[in-house]
MIDOSE-1310 file (N, C-alpha, C; in nm, 2 decimals, decimal comma, always signed):
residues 153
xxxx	+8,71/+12,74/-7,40/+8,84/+12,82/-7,38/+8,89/+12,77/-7,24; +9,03/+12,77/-7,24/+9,12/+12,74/-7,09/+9,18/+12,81/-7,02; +9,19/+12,87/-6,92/+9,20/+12,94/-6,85/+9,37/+12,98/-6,89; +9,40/+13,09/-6,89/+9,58/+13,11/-6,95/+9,54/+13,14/-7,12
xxxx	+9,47/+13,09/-7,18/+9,46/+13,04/-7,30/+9,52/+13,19/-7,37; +9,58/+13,15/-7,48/+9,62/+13,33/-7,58/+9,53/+13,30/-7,72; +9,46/+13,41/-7,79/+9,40/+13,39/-7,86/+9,41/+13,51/-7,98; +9,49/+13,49/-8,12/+9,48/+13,60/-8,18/+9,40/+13,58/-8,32
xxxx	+9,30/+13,71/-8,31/+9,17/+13,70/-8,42/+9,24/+13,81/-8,55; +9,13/+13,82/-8,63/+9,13/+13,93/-8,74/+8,97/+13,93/-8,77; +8,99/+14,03/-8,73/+8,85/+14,14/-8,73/+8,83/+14,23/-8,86; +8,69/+14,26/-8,88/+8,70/+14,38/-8,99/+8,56/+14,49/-8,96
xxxx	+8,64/+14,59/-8,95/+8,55/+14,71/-8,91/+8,45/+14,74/-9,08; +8,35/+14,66/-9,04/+8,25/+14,69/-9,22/+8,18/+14,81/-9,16; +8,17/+14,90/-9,25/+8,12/+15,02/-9,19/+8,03/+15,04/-9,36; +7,90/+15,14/-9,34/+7,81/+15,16/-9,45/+7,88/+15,30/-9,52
xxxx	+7,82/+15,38/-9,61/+7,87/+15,53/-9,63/+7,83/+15,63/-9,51; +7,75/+15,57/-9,45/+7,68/+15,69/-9,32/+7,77/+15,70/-9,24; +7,87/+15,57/-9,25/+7,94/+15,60/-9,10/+7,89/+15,47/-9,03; +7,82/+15,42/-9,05/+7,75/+15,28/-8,91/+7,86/+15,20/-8,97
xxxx	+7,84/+15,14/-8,82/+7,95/+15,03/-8,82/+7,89/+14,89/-8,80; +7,88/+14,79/-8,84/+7,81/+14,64/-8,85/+7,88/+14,57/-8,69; +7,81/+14,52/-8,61/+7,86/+14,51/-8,50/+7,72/+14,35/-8,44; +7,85/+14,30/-8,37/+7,77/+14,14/-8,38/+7,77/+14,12/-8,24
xxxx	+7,62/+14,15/-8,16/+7,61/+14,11/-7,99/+7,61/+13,94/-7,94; +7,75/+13,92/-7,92/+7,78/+13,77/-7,90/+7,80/+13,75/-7,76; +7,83/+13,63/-7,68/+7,81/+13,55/-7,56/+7,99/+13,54/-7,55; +8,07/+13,52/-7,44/+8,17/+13,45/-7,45/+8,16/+13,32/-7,45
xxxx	+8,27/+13,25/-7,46/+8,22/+13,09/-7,44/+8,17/+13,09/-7,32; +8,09/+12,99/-7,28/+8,01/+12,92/-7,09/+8,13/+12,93/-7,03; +8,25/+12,89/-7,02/+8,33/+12,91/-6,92/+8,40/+13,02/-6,87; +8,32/+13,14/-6,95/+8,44/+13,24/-6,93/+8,32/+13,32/-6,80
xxxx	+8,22/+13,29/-6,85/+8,12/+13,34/-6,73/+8,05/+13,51/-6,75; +8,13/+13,55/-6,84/+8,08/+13,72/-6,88/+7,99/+13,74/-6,98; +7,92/+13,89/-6,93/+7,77/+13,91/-7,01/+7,84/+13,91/-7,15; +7,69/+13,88/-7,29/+7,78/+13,94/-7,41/+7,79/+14,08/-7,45
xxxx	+7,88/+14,11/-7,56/+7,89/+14,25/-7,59/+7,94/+14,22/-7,72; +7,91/+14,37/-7,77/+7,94/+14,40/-7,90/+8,10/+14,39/-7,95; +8,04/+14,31/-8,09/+8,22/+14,26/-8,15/+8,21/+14,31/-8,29; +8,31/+14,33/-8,34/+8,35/+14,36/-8,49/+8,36/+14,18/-8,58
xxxx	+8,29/+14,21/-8,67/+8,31/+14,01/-8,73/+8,40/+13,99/-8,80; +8,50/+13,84/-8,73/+8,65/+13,86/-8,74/+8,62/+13,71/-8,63; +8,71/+13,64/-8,63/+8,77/+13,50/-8,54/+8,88/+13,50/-8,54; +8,95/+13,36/-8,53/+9,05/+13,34/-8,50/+9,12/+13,30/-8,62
xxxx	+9,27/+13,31/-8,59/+9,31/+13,29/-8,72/+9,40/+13,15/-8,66; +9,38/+13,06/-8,76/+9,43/+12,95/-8,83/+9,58/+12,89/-8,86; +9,63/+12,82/-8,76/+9,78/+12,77/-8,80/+9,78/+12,77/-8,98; +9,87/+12,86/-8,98/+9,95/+12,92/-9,16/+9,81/+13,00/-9,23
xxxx	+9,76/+13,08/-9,13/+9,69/+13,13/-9,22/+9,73/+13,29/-9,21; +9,76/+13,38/-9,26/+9,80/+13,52/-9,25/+9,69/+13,60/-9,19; +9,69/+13,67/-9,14/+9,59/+13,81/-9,05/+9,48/+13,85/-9,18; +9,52/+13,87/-9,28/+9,42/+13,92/-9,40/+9,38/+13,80/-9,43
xxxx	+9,43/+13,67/-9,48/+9,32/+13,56/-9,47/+9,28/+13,49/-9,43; +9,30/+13,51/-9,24/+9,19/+13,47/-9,17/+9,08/+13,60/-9,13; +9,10/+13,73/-9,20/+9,01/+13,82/-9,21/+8,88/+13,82/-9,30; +8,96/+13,79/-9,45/+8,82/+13,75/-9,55/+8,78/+13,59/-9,56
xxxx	+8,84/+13,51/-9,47/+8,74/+13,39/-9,46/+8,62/+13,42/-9,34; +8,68/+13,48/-9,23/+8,59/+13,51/-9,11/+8,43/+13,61/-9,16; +8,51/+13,67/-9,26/+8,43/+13,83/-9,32/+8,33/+13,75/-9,41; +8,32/+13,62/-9,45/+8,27/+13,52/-9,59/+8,17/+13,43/-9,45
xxxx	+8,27/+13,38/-9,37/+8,18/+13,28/-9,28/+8,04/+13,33/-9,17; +8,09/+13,47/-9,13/+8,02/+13,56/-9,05/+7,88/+13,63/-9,08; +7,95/+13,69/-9,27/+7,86/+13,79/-9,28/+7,80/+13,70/-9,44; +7,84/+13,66/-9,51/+7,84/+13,63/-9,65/+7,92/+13,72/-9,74
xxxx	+7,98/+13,81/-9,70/+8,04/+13,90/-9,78/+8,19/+13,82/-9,80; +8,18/+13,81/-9,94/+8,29/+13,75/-10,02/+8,42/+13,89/-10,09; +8,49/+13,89/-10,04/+8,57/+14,01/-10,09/+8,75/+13,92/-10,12; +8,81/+14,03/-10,17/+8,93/+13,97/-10,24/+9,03/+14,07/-10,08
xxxx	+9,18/+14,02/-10,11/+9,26/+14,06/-10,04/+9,29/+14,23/-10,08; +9,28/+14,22/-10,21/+9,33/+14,41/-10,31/+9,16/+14,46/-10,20; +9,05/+14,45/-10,16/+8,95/+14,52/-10,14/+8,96/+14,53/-10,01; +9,00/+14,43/-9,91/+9,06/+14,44/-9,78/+9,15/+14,57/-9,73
xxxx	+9,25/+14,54/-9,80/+9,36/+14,64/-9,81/+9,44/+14,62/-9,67; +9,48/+14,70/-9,63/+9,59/+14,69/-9,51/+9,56/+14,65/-9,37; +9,60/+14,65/-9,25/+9,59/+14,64/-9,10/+9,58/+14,73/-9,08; +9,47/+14,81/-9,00/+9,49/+14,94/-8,98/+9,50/+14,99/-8,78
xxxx	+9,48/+14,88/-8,74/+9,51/+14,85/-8,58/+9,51/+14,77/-8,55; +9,58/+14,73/-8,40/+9,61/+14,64/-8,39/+9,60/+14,64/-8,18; +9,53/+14,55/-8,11/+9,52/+14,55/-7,97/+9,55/+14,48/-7,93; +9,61/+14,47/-7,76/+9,61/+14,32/-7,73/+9,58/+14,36/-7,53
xxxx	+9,52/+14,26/-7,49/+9,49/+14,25/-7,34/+9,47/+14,13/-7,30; +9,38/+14,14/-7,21/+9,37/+14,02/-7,13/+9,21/+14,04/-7,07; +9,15/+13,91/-7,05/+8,96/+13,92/-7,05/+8,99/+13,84/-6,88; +8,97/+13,96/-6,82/+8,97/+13,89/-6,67/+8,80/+13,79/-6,61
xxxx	+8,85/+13,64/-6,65/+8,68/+13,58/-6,62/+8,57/+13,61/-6,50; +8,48/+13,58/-6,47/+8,36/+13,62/-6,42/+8,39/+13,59/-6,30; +8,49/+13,51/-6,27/+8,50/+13,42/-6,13/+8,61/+13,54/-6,07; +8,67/+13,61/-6,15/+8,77/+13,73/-6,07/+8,90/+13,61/-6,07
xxxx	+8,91/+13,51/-6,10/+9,05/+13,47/-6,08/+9,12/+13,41/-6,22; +9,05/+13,31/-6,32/+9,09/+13,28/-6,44/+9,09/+13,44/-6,55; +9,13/+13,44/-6,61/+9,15/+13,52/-6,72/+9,21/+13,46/-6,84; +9,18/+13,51/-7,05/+9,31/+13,50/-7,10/+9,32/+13,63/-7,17
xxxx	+9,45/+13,57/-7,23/+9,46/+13,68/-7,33/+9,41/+13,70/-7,47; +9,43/+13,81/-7,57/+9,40/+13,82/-7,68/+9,48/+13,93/-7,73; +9,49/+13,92/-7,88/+9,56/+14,02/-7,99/+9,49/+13,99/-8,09; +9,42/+14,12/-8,08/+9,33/+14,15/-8,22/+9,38/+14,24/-8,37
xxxx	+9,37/+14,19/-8,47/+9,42/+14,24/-8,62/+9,30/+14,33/-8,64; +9,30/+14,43/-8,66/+9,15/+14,50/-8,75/+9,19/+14,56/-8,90; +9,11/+14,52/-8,99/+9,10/+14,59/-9,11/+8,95/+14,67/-9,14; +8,95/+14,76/-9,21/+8,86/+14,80/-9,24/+8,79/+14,77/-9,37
xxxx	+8,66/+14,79/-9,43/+8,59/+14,81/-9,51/+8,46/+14,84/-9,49; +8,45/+14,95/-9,60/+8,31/+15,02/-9,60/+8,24/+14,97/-9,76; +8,11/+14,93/-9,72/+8,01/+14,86/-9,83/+7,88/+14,93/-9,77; +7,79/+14,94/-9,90/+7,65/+14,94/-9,90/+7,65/+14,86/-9,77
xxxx	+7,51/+14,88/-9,73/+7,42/+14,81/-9,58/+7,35/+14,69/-9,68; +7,40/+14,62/-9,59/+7,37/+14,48/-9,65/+7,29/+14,38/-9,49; +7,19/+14,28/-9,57/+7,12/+14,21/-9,47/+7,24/+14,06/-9,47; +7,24/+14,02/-9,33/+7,39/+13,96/-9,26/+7,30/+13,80/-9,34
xxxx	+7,44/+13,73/-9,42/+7,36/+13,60/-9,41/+7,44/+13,48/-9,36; +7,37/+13,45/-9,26/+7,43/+13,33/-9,14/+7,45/+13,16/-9,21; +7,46/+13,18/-9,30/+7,45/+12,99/-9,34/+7,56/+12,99/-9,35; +7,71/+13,06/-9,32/+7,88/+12,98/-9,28/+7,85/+13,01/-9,14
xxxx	+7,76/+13,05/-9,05/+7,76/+13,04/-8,94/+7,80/+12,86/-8,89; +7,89/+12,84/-8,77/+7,89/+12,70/-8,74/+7,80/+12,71/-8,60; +7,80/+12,59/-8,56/+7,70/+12,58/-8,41/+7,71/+12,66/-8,32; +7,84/+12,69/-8,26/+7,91/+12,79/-8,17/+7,84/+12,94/-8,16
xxxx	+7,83/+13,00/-8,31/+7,86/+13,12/-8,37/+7,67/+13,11/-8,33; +7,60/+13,00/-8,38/+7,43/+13,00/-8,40/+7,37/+12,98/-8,23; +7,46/+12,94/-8,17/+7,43/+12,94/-8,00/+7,47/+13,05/-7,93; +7,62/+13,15/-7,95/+7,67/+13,25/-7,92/+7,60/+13,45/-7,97
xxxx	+7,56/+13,42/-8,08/+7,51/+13,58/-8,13/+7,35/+13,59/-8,16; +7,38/+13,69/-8,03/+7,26/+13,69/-8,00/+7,20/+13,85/-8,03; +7,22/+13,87/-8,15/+7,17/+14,02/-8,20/+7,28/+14,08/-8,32; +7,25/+14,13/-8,47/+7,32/+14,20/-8,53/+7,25/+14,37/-8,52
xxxx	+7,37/+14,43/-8,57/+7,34/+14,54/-8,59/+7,42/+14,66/-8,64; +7,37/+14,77/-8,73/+7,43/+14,86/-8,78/+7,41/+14,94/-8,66; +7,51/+15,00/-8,59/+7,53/+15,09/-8,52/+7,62/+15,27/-8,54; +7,55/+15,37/-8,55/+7,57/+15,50/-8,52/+7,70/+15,55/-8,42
xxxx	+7,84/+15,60/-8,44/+7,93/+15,60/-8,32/+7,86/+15,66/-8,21; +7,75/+15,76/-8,23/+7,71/+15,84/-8,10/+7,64/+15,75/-8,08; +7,52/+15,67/-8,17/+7,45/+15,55/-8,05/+7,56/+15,47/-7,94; +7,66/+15,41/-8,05/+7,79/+15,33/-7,95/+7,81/+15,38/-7,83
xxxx	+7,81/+15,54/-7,83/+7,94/+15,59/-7,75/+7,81/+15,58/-7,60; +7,65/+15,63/-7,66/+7,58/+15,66/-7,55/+7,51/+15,51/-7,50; +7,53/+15,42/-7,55/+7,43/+15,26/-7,51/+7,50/+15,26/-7,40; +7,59/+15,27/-7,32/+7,60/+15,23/-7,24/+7,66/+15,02/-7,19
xxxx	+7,65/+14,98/-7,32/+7,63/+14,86/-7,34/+7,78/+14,79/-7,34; +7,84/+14,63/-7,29/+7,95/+14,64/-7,35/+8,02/+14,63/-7,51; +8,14/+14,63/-7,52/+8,18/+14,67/-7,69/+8,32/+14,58/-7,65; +8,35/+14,52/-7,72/+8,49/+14,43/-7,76/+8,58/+14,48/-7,84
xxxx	+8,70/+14,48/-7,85/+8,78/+14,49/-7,74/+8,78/+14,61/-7,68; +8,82/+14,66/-7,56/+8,89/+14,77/-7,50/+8,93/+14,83/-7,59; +8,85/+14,99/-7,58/+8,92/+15,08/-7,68/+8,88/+15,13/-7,82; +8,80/+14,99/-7,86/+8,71/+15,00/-7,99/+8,67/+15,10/-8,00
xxxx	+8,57/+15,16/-7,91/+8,50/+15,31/-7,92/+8,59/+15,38/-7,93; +8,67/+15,45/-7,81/+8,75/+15,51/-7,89/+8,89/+15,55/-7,97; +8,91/+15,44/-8,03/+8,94/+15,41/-8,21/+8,90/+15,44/-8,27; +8,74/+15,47/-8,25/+8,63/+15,52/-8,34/+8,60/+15,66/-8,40
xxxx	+8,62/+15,70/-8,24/+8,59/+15,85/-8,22/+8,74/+15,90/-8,32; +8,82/+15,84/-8,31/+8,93/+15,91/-8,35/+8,97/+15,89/-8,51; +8,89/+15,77/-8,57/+8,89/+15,73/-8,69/+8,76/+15,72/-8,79; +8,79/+15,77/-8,88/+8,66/+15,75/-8,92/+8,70/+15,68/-9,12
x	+8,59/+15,58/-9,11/+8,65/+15,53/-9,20/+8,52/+15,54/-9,35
């Protein structure tokens, strides 16, 4: 990543019937210099590709979960800021798409993982909002939590 750089993803909040939410402890790139934190699995989206189909390719490459656009369903938020780097002077930006989907608890399978993704994530996990809210830990993007507390899907 380059410093200035703008970056917009689509994300998908997979959540179980309990309520846990699937949440992936990833690295930033090396240049950005900050600890990792918890992310929703979701990338970047792709010159001509739409927000929902750079959602179920990310949702297919990430997790193995193969789903159609009718099971996706809509955008249901939408964020945008800026990741001030480790050095305190470079930063970029970002605007994140989220959709939702809730599925049975399923074991994550990594073979569309690419090199990046296999050197960057360093822990999956179904996570509880009260575990979220009390780890202490960080969470991607700004706000996630609470989006959470206020939605329940």
């Amino acid at each position: 990543m380059r410093p200035g750089q703008h970056r917009e993803t689509a994300r998908v909040l997979v959540t179980d019937p309990t309520g846990a939410i699937l949440l992936l402890k990833t690295h930033f790139d090396p240049e950005v210099g900050l600890p990792p934190r918890w992310i929703t699995p979701g990338g970047g989206i792709d010159p001509g590709e739409s927000t929902s189909e750079a959602a179920i390719r990310e949702l297919a490459e990430e997790t193995g979960l193969r789903i159609t656009e009718t099971e996706l369903g809509n955008q249901i938020w939408q964020t945008e800021g800026r990741w001030l780097w480790a050095d305190g002077i470079n930063h970029h930006t970002f605007k994140d798409h989220f959709f939702a989907l809730q599925v049975q608890r399923f074991e994550l399978n990594q073979s569309g993982w690419t090199d990046d993704e296999r050197r960057d994530v360093v822990d999956v996990r179904w996570w509880l909002l009260d575990e979220l809210i009390e780890t202490g830990e960080s969470v991607a993007p700004p706000g996630l939590v609470d989006f959470l507390k206020h939605h329940r899907f």
